[in-house]
C-alpha positions in Angstrom: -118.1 -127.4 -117.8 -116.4 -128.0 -121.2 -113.2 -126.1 -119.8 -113.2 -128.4 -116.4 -113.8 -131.6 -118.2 -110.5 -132.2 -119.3 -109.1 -132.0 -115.1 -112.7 -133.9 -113.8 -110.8 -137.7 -114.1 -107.9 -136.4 -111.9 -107.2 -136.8 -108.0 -106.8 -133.9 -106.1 -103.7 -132.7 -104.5 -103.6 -135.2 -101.3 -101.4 -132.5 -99.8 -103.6 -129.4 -101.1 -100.8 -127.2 -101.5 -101.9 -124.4 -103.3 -105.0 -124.1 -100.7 -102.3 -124.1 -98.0 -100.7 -121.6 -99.5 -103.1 -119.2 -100.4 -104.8 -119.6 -96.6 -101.5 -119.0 -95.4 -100.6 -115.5 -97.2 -104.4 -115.0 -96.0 -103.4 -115.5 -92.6 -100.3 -114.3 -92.3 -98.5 -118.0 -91.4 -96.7 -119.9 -93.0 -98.1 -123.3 -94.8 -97.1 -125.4 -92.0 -99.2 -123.6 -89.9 -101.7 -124.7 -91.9 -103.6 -128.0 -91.6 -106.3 -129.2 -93.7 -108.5 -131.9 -94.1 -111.8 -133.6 -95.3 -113.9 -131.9 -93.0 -113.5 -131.4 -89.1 -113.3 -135.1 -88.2 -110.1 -135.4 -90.1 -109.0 -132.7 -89.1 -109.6 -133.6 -85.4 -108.4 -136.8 -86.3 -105.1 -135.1 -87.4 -104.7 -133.1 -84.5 -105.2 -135.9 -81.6 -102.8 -138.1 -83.4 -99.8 -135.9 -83.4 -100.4 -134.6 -80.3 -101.6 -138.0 -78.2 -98.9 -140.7 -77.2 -100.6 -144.0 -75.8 -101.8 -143.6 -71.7 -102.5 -140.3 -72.6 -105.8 -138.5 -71.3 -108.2 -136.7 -73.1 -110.8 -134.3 -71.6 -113.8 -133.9 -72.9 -117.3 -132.6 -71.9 -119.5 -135.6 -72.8 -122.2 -135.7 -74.2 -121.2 -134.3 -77.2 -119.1 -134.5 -80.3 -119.6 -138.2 -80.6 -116.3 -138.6 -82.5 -114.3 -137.4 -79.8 -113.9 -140.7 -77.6 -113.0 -143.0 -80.8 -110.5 -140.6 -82.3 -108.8 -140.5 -79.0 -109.3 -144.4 -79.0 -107.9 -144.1 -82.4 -104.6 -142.7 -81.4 -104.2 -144.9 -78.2 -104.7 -142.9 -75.7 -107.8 -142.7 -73.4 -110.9 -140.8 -73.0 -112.0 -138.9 -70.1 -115.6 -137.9 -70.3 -116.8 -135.1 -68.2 -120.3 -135.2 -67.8 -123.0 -132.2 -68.5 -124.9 -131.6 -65.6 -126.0 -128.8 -63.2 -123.0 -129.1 -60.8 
């Protein structure tokens, strides 16, 4: 505690490079391979954004992940959702 007290007033590394890295000699990848985030929304969040161009579709079995149709909102493109059922 008394060692980490002297970093606990200081933001983390918005890029988290040295995470990236060390995942990515892990891996096998390089860092740009590698995307992180705070938690798997971001992530997700991430993802659908540099992937989805507005009028874009979006697939997804529905009902479930509840973030799914407003990250795809998010990023202008729309949601399809597929409904569970027995068919």
């Amino acid at each position: 505690m008394a060692e980490a007290a002297g970093r606990m007033n200081r933001y983390p590394d918005m890029a988290a490079v040295e995470l990236r890295e060390r995942l990515a000699r892990h891996l096998g990848v390089t860092t740009d391979e590698v995307a992180v985030g705070p938690g798997s929304v971001g992530v997700l969040q991430q993802i659908i954004t540099g992937l989805c161009d507005a009028g874009d579709e979006v697939v997804f079995a529905w009902r479930s992940f509840e973030a799914y149709p407003i990250l795809v909102e998010l990023a202008g493109a729309r949601p399809v959702r597929i409904p569970l059922d027995d068919t």
